[in-house]
N, C-alpha and C positions, 0 to 999 in steps of 0.2 A: 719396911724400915728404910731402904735406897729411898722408896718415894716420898715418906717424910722428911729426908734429908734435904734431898734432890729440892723439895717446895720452900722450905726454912731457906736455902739459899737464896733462893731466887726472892722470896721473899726479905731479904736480907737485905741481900744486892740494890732490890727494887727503892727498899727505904734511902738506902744510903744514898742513890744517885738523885732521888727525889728534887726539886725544888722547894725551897725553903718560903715557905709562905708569909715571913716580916718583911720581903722586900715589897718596897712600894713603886710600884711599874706604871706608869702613864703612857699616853700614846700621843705623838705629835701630829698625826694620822686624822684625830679627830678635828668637824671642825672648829669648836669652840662654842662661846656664845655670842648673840649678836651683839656688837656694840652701842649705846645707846650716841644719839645724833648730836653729840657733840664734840669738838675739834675738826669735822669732817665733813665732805659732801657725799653723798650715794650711802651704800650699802658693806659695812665690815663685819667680822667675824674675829674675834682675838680666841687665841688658847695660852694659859700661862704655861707654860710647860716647867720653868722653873724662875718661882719668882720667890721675893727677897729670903732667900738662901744665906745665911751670914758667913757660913762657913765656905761658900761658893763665891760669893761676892758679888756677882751679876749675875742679871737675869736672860733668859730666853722664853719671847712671846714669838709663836707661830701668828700671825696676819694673814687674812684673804679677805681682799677686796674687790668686788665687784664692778665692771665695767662704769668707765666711768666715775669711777671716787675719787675723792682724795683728803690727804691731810691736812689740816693747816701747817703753816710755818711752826717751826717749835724749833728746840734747841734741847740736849741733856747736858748734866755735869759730869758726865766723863762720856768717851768714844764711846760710838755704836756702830756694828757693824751687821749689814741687810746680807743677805742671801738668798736670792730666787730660786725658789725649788718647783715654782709652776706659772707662766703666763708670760705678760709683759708689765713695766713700772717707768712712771718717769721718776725724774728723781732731780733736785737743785738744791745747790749749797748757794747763800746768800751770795751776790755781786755773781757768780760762776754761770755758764749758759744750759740750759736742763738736757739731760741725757736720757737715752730711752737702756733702761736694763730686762735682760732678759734670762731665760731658765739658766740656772748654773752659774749667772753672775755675780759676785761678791763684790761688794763697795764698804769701804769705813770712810766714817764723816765723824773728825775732832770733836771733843768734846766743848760745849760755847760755841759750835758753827751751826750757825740757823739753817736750816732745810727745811724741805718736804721732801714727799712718796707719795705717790699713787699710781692704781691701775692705768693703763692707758684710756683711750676712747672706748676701744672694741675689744679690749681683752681684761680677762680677771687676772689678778695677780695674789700668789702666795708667797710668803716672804719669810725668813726665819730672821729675828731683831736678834740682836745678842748686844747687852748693853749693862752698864754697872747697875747693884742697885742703891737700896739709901732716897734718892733722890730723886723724888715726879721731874713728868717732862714742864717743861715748861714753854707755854704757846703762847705765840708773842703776835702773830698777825694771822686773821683768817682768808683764805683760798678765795675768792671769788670764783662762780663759774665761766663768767668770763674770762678772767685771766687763764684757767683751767682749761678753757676753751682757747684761747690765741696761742700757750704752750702744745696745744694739741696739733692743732694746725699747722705752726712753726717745726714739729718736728717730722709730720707726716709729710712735709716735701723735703726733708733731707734725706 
């Protein structure tokens, strides 16, 4: 009798403390799907981790791009803010001179201000976007590799 008490507890116990199996758990961990070759040069990978959300309001897309990528120019209607969680990124805001960002650096860029991102030359870069939703980006001028290239060079001697 102790021992079928003793088991019902625990049994009991075990239900109660259980995990609730309606949550819906994703992983930012993963790396996405490839991106198809438009807006871009090289090689991407997106994860939406939480996109258009209404009750949220903005989304967060994980990025990894490939040595060598990058974005075109674009612009969103509301603030975005990058977060490096792995590599290195250049990064320019329209008329501004491009900065090189690295693991653990956070940047926000206005909403209406034209940028880019991308991996540097030699390193991949992951990035966490956090950015409103409602509204596609909108891409106003494409990346040459050239230019991609003279940005590269220009920052690797500073």
């Amino acid at each position: 009798m102790k021992n079928s008490i003793l088991l019902l507890l625990i049994f009991v116990s075990a239900s109660v403390f259980s995990q609730d199996s309606d949550y819906s758990v994703s992983s930012y961990l993963t790396e996405g799907t490839k991106a198809p070759n438009t807006h871009y040069i090289g090689e991407a990978w997106l994860n939406a981790i939480i996109h258009d959300d209404a009750e949220l309001g903005y989304n967060i897309t994980k990025a990894t791009f490939k040595a060598n990528s990058t974005l075109d120019w674009h612009k969103h209607a509301t603030a975005q803010v990058l977060i490096i969680v792995d590599g290195e990124a250049y990064y320019q805001e329209r008329g501004n001179v491009p900065v090189i960002l690295k693991k653990g650096d956070v940047i926000k860029c206005e909403k209406d201000i034209e940028h880019w991102h991308s991996s540097t030359k030699l390193s991949n870069v992951t990035y966490l976007a956090l950015y409103g939703g409602g509204q596609p980006t909108t891409w106003t001028e494409v990346i040459t590799q050239e230019y991609y290239d003279e940005i590269a060079e220009k920052l690797k001697n500073n």
